[in-house]
N, C-alpha and C positions, 0 to 999 in steps of 0.2 A: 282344068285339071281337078281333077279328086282324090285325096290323096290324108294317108294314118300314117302318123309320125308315132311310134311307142316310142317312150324315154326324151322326151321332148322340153325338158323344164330346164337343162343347162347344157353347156358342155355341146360334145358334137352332135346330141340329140337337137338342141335349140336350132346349132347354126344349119342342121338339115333342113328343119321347118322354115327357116327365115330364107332359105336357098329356094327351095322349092318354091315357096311364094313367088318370091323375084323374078325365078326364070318360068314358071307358070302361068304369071300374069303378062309378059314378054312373047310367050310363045303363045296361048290360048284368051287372054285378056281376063278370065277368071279361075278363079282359086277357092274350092272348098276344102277346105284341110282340118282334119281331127288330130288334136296333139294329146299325147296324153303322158301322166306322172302317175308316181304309186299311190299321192296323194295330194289334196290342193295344197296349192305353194302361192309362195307372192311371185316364185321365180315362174310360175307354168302363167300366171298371170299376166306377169311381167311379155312372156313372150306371145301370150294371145295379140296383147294390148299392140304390138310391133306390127303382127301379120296383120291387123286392121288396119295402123297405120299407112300400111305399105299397099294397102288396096283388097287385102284377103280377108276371106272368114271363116273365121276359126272357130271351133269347137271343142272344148275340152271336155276329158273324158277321164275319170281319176280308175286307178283300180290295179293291184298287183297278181302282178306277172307271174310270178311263183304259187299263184292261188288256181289250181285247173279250171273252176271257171270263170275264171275273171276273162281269159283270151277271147273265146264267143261271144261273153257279153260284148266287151270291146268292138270287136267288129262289127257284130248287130249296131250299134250305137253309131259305129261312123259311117258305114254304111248308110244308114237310113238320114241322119243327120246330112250327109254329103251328098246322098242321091247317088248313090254307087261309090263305087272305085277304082281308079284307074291305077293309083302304086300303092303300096304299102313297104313300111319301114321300120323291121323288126329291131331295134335298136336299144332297149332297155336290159341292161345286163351287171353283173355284181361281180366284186372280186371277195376272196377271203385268201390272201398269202400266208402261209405256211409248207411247211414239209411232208410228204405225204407220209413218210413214216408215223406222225403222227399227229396227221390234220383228223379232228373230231368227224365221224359218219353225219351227223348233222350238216357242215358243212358244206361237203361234201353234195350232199343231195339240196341241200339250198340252192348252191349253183346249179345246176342240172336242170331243176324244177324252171331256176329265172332263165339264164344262158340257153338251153335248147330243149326246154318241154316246153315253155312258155313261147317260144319262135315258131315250133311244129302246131300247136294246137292253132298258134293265129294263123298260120297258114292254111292249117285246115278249116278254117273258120271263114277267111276270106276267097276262099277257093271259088265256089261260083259267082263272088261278085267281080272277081278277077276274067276267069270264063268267060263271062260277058262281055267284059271290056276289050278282054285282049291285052290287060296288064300287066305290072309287073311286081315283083316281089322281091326287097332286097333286102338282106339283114347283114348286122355291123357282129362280123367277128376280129379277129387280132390277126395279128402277125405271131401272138403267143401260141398260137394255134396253126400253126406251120411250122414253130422250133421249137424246139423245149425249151422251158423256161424256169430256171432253179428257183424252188420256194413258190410257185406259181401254176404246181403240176395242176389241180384241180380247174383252177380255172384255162390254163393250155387245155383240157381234156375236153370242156364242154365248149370249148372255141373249135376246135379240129371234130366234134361231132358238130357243130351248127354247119362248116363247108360241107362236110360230108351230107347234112340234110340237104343242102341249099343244091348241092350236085343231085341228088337222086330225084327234089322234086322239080329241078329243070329238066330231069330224061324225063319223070311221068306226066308232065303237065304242058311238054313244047309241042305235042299233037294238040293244045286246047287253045295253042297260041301263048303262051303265061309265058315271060321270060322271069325265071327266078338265078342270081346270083347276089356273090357275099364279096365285101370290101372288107380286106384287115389293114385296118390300120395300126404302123409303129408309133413313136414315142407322139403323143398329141401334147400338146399345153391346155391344160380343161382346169374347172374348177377342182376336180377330184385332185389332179396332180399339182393342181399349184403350190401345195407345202413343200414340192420337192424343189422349186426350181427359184423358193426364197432364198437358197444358198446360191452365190451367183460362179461360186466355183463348179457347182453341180450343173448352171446349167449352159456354164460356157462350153462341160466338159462335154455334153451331150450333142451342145450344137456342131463342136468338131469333129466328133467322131459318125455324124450325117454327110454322106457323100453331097449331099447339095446344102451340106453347112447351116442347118438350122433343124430345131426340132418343129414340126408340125403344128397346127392353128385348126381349130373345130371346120373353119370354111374350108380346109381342105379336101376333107371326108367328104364335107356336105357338095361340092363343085362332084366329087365323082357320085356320089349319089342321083344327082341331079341329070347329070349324064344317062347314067345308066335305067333312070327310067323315062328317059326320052323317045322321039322317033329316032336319034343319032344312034340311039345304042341296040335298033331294031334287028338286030341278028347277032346279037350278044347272050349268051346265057349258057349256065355251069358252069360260069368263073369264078375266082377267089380271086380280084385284085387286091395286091400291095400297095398301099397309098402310105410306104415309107421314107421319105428320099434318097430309096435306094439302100438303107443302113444294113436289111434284116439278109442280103444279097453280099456285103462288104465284106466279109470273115478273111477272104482269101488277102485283103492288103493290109491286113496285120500280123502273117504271116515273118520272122524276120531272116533279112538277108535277102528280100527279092529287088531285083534292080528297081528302082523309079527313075523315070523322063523326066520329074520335075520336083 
């Protein structure tokens, strides 16, 4: 397997790269894999160091997403480093919460630039190394980006334009063989959100209101990720799956006054 992991240094960026290895080395017995951060880390280090252990080789690749050409150089780089590509895993992305009444234009186009110019450019970037392959293309949007989300419009906005990319280059690129789709994931446990879930009332509340009773682990993303650029998931593509336990689908049983079985 060959395989660009963008956003790769913590969080469910990591455990996609640490996944891929695993089931890479399992299915194929080798694993060339480019991870890459906005910049060197101890953490991108940290996770190089794993996928060697683990039997891979890794390649890291530093350079921001929000910079138009940082995406081409990227791919050039993993590309040539990996001796092609067979997935890529558009997965580096930013929040800024506020209101849009009066979230800064800066902002604004920050996201944009990271969340879905910087997705579309690597896509166009890795286009004919994919072509070749017969690969695949998956990038990490939300579930914020399938509902509205108060205080969170901005970043909902560039989540529900990434499906919408992720949909239009699976119609133009499944004549080339390219399976491209997008996983949103709901509420995850990452290093970003770990200050929420220090209060242990916030994060019992969360797990209860998860129809399968628990908030979400980075290896969850990274298990459908890993699926989806397999040969199991060979007539998959234009999807947005949900990989929520179900929560972003539950509206209706908090409705009150509806009978309950139990």
């Amino acid at each position: 397997m060959k395989a660009l992991v963008v956003g790769a240094s913590r969080g469910i960026g990591a455990a996609i790269a640490l996944r891929l290895t695993q089931d890479g080395l399992a299915r194929s017995g080798t694993v060339q894999i480019a991870i890459t951060a906005r910049a060197t880390s101890g953490a991108l280090t940290d996770i190089a160091a794993q996928i060697t252990a683990l039997g891979g080789q890794p390649h890291v690749i530093t350079g921001d997403m929000g910079d138009p050409a940082v995406p081409a150089r990227i791919a050039a780089e993993a590309a040539d480093a990996c001796g092609g590509l067979d997935l890529v895993v558009a997965n580096a992305g930013i929040t800024s919460p506020g209101p849009l009444a009066s979230l800064p234009i800066e902002n604004w186009e920050r996201l944009f630039a990271v969340n879905t110019r910087g997705p579309w450019l690597l896509a166009q970037s890795v286009y004919e190394a994919l072509r070749s392959s017969k690969g695949s293309f998956v990038a990490i949007a939300s579930m914020s980006g399938m509902f509205p989300h108060p205080w969170m419009g901005a970043y909902s906005s560039t989540k529900a334009a990434l499906i919408m990319l992720c949909q239009q280059l699976a119609q133009e690129w499944g004549p080339d063989g390219i399976r491209v789709n997008a996983v949103c994931p709901g509420m995850i446990r990452t290093p970003m959100t770990e200050p929420i879930y220090a209060d242990p009332a916030i994060a019992r509340r969360r797990d209860e209101i998860v129809p399968l009773k628990r908030v979400g682990q980075p290896d969850d993303i990274a298990r459908v990720v890993s699926f989806l650029g397999s040969e199991d998931a060979r007539y998959v593509t234009g999807e947005a799956i949900r990989a929520d336990g179900g929560f972003s689908s539950s509206i209706l049983s908090y409705v009150p006054g509806l009978a309950k079985s139990r």
